[in-house]
C-alpha positions as CSV (number, residue, x, y, z in Angstrom):
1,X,36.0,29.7,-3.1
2,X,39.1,28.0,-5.3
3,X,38.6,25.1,-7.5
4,X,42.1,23.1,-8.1
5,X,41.3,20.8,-11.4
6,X,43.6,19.0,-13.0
7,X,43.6,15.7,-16.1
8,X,45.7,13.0,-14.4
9,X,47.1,9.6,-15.4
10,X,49.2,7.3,-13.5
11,X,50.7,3.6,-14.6
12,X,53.3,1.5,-12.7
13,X,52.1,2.4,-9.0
14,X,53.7,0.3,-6.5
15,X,52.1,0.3,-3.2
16,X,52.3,3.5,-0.4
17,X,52.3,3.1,3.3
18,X,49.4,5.6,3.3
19,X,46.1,6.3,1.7
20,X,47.3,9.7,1.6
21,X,50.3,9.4,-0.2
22,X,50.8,8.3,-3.7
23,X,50.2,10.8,-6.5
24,X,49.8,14.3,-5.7
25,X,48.0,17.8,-6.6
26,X,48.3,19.7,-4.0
27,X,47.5,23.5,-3.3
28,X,49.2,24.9,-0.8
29,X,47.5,28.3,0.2
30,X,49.0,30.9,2.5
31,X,46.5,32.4,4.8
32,X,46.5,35.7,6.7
33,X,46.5,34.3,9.3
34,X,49.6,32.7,9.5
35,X,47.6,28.9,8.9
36,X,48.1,26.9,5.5
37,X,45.8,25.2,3.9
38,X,46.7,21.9,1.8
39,X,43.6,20.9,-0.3
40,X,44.5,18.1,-2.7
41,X,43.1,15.9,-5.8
42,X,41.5,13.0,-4.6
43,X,43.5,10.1,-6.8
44,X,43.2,6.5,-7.4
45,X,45.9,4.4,-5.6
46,X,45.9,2.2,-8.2
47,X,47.1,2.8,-11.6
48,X,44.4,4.8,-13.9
49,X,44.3,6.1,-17.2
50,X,43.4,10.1,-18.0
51,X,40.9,11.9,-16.5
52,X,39.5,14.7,-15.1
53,X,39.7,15.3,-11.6
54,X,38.4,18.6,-9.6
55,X,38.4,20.1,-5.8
56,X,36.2,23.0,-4.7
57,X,37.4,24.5,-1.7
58,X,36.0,27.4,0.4
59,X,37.6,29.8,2.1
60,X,34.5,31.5,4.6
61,X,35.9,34.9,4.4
62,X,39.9,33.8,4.7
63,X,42.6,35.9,2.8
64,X,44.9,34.6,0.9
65,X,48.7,35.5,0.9
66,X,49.9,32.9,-1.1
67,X,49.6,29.4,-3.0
68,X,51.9,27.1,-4.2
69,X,50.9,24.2,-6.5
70,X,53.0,21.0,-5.9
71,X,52.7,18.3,-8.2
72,X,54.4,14.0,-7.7
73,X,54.2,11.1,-6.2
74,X,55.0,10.7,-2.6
75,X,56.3,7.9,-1.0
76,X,55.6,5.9,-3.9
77,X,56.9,4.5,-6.9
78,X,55.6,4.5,-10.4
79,X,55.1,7.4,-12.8
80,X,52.5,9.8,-13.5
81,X,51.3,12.5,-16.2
82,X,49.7,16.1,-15.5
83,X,47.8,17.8,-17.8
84,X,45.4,20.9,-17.9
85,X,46.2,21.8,-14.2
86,X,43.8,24.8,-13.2
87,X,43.4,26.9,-9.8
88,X,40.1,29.3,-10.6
89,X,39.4,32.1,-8.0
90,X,35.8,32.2,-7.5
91,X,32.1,30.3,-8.0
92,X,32.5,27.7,-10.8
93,X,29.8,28.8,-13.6
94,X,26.5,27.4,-13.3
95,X,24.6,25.9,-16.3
96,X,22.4,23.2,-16.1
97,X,18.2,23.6,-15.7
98,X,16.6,25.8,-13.5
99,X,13.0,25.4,-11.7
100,X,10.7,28.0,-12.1
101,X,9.5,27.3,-8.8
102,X,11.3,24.7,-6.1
103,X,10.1,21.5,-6.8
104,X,9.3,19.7,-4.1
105,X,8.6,15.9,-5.4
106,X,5.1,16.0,-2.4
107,X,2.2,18.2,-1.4
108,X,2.9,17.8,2.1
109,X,4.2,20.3,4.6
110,X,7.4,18.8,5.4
111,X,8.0,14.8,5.3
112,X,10.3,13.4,8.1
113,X,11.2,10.0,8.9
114,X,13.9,7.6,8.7
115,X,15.8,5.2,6.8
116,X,14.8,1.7,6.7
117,X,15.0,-1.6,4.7
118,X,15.9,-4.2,3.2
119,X,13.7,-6.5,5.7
120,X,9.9,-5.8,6.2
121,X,8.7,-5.8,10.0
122,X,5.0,-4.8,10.1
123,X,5.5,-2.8,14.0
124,X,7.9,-0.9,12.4
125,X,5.6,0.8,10.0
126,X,3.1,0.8,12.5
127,X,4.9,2.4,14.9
128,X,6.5,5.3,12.9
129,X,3.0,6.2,11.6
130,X,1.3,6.0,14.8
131,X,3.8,6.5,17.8
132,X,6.1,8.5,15.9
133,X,3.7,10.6,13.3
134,X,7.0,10.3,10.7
135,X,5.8,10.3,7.5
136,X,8.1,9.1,5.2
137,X,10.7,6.5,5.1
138,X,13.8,5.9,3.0
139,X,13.9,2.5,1.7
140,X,17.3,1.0,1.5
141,X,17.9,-1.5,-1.1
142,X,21.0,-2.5,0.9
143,X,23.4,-5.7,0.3
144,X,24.4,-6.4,3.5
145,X,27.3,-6.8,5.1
146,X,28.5,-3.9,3.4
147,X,31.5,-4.2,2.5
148,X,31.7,-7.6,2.0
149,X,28.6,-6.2,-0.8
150,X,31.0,-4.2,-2.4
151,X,33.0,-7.1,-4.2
152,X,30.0,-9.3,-4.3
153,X,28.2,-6.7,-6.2
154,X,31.1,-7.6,-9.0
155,X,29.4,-10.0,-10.3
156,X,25.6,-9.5,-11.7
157,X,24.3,-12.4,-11.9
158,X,24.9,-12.4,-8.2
159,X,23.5,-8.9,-7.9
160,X,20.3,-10.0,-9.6
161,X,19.9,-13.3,-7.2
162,X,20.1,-10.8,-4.5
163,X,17.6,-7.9,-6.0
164,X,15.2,-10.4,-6.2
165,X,15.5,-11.5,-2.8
166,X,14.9,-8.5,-1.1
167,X,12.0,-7.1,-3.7
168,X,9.2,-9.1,-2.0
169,X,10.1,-7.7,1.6
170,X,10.0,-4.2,-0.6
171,X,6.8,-5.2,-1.9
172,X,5.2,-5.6,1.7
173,X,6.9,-2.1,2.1
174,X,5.1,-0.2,-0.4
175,X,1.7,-2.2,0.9
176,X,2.5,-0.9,4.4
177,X,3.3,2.7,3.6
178,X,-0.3,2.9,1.7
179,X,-1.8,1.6,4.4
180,X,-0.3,4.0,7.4
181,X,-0.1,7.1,4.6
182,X,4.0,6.8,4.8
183,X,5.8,8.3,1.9
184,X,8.7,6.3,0.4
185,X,11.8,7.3,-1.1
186,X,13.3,4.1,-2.6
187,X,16.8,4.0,-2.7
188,X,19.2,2.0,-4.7
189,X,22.1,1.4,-1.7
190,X,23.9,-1.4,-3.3
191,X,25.9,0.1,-6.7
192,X,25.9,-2.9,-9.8
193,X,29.7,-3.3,-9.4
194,X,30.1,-2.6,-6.0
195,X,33.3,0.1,-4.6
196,X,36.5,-0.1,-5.1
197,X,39.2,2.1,-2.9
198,X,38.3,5.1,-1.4
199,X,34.7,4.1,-2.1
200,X,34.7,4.7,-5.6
201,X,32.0,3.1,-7.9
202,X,33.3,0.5,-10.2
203,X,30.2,1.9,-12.4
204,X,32.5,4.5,-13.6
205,X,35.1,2.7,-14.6
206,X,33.5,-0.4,-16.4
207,X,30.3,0.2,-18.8
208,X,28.4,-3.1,-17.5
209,X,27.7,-1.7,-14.5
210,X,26.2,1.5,-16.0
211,X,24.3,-0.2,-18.4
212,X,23.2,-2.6,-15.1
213,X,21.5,0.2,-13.6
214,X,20.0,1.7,-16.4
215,X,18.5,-1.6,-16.4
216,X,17.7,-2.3,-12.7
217,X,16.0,1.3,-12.6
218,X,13.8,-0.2,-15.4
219,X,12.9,-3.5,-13.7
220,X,11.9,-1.5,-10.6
221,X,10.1,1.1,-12.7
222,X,7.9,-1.5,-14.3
223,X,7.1,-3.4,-10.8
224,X,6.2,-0.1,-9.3
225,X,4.6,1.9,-11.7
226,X,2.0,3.8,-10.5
227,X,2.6,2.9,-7.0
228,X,2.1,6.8,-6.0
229,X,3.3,6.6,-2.1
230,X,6.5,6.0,-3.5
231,X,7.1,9.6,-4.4
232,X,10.4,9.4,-5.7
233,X,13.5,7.2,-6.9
234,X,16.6,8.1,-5.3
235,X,18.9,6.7,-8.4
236,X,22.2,5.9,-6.1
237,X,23.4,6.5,-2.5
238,X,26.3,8.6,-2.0
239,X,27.8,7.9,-5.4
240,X,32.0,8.4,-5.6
241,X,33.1,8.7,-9.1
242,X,36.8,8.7,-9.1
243,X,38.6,8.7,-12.7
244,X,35.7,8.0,-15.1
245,X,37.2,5.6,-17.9
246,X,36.8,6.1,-21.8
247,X,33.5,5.1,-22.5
248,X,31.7,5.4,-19.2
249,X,29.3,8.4,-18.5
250,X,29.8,10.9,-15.3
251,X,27.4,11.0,-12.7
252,X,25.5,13.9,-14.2
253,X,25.1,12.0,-17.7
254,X,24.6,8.3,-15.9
255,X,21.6,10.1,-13.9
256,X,20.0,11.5,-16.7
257,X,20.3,8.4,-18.8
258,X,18.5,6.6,-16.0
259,X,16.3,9.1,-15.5
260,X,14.8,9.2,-18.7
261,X,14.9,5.5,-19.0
262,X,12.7,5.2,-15.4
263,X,10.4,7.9,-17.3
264,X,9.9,6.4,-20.7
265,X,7.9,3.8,-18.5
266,X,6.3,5.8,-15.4
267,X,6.7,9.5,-17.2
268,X,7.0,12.4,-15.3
269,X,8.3,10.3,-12.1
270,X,10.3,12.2,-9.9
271,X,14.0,11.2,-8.9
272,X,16.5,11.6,-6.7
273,X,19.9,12.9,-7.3
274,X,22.5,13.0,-4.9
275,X,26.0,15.2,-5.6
276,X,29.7,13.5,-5.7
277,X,31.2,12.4,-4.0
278,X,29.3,11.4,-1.1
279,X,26.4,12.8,-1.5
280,X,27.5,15.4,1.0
281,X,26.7,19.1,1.2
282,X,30.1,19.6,-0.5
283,X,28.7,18.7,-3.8
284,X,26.9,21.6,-4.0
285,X,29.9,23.7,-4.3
286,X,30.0,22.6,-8.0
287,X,27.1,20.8,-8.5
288,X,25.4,21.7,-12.4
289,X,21.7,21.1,-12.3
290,X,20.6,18.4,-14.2
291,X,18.9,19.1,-17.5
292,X,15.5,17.5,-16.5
293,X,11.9,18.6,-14.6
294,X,10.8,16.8,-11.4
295,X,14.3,16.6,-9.9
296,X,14.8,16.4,-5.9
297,X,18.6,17.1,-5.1
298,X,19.6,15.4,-2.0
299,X,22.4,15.9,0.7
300,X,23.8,13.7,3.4
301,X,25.3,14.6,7.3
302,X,27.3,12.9,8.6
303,X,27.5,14.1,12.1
304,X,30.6,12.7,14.0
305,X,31.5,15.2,16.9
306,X,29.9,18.4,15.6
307,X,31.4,20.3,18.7
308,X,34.8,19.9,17.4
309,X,34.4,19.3,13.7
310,X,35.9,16.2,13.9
311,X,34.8,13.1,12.1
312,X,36.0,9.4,10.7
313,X,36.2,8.7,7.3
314,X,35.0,5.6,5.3
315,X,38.5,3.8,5.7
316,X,38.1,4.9,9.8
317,X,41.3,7.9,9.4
318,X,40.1,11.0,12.1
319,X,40.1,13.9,9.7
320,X,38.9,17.8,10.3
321,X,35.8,18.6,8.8
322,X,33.7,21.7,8.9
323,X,31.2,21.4,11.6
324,X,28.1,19.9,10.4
325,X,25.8,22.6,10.8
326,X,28.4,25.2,8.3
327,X,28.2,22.0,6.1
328,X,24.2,22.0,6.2
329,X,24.0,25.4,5.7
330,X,26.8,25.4,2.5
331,X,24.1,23.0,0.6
332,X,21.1,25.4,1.7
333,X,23.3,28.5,0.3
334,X,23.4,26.3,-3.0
335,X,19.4,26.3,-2.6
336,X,19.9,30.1,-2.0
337,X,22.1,30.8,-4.8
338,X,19.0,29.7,-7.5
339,X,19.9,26.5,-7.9
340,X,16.0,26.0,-6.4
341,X,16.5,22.5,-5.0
342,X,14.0,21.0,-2.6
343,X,16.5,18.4,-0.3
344,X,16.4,15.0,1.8
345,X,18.8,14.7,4.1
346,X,20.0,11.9,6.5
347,X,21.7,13.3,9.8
348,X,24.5,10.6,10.9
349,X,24.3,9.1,14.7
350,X,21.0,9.9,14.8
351,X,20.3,6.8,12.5
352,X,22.3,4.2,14.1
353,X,20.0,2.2,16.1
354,X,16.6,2.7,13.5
355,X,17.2,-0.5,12.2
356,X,16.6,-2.3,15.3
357,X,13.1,-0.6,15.9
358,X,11.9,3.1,16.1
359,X,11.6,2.7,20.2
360,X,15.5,1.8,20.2
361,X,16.1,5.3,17.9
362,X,14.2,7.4,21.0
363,X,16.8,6.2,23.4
364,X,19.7,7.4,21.1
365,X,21.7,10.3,22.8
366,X,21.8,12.7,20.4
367,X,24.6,15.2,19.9
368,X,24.1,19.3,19.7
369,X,25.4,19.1,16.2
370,X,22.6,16.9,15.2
371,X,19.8,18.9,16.7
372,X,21.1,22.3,14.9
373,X,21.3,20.2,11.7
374,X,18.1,19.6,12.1
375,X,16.6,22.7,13.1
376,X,18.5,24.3,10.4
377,X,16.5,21.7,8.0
378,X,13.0,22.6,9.5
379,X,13.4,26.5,9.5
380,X,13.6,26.2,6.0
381,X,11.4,23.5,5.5
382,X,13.1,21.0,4.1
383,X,12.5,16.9,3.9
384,X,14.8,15.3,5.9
385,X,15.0,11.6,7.5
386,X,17.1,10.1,10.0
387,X,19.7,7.1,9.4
């Protein structure tokens, strides 16, 4: 494993012909194979003040013959600062609070199920607990379309009109999982703010937004205290930090903020916490427990074509990726390594047509990659649901 770090500042930036281009850390490494490896900062295209920016990478039994460091802006104009530039050999330290035994956030066996939400549809429900047997479901609180949401979400008045029009359909939600002995993990999909580029959270550069869902994790805390089926409060999906401005918290401190906000009204309520960026498996490489009880750490899959390692990117760019079921078993080695998390996970593909109905989801091909993922997920008896 190699983690490149590096504190970064950029002003002036005109515009480059590529999402990859622009300003640049880069680590070049040399393999003994005769391959090279080129993992690289992931920067702002925009201008950005300092901050702190870092890339685990791992190597899965590679040797190293050489590295260079290159450092500038590509195919861009503008200027840029470096500071504190670091390539560390090795597992980052670990700090952060240990379990003394894996919490699990359930008594159950296993829950499995799927993603669902914003809109209520009693046969759904009814079929998942009785054709299906799942017994969990992740509720998305999801501002639809997307990424039209992501600019809307700018504005918080905006966001509140459209919290509140999706809470009574969450409401019927909660009713229906008590009835039909479904577990709920309700999710916060839409972030106050929205994304920016690359899918960063605006959160993280702009206080409001923080302080927004402090205060939305309040409001729902309050309307579903003591609501037991919901077993947990995933605080944000697939969060992306990017430069975090003077002022704002990081992920880590912005979850524990929440979390003890949520718990100074329901105490002892379990949440949710999912790594950056992405929520992905990745995170784990340097993920630093939070300092709290009664946390469940979460991963995503995305599947694309597991066969071939290849998969699309949020901005649609084909890209190489480890195959899915190396990146499932990365976050369990984090599990391994006494970080003593007990995970969700949703397995991409295998989610697209839930929405419609659980009878549409049965007729979903599914891909080989997907049905290792979850194997993998079940031989070690993990909570997972399906997108």
């Amino acid at each position: 494993m190699v983690t490149l770090s590096a504190r970064v500042r950029a002003n002036s930036l005109g515009r480059s012909p590529n999402r990859w281009n622009g300003v640049k850390v880069t680590l070049v490494l040399e393999l003994e194979d005769g391959r090279r490896l080129h993992p690289q900062l992931e920067l702002p295209m925009s201008d950005f003040d300092w901050a702190e920016f870092r890339e685990v990478v791992r190597l899965r039994g590679q040797v190293v013959r050489g590295a260079r460091l290159m450092l500038g802006l590509e195919q861009v104009s503008g200027e840029a600062w470096f500071d504190d530039i670091a390539v560390i050999a090795g597992a980052p330290p670990r700090e952060g609070k240990r379990q003394a035994e894996k919490f699990r956030g359930h008594e159950l066996t296993r829950l499995r199920g799927v993603m669902h939400g914003p809109r209520f549809d009693e046969a759904n429900f009814r079929d998942l607990a009785q054709t299906f047997r799942a017994n969990q479901v992740r509720w998305q609180l999801n501002w639809t379309p997307m990424h039209k949401a992501e600019e809307w979400a700018r504005d918080l008045e905006a966001f509140d009109r459209w919290l509140e029009s999706v809470l009574p359909d969450t409401d019927k939600a909660v009713e229906a999982c008590e009835r039909y002995g479904i577990r709920m993990l309700l999710d916060l999909h839409t972030p106050p703010g929205g994304r920016r580029e690359k899918g960063i959270c605006r959160m993280f550069q702009e206080r409001r937004y923080q302080d927004k869902l402090v205060s939305v994790w309040e409001q729902l805390a309050r309307r579903y205290r003591g609501r037991a089926i919901i077993y947990a409060y995933d605080l944000l999906n697939e969060p992306v930090e990017g430069p975090v401005a003077e002022g704002c918290d990081n992920w880590r401190s912005l979850a524990t903020r929440v979390t003890r906000a949520i718990r100074a009204i329901e105490p002892g309520k379990p949440v949710a916490f999912e790594p950056a960026p992405w929520g992905g498996p990745d995170g784990f490489d340097g993920l630093v427990p939070l300092d709290l009880d009664r946390v469940i750490y979460s991963f995503h899959i995305q599947c694309g074509d597991p066969r071939r390692g290849v998969q699309r990117d949020t901005l649609g760019a084909r890209r190489e990726r480890a195959p899915v079921v190396e990146r499932c078993d990365r976050a369990i080695r984090g599990i391994r390594l006494g970080l003593d998390l007990s995970c969700v996970s949703g397995v991409g593909w295998l989610e697209r047509r839930a929405r419609g109905g659980p009878e549409r989801s049965r007729a979903e091909p599914r891909t080989h990659g997907a049905d290792a993922a979850l194997a993998a997920l079940v031989w070690e008896q993990l909570a997972w649901t399906i997108e």
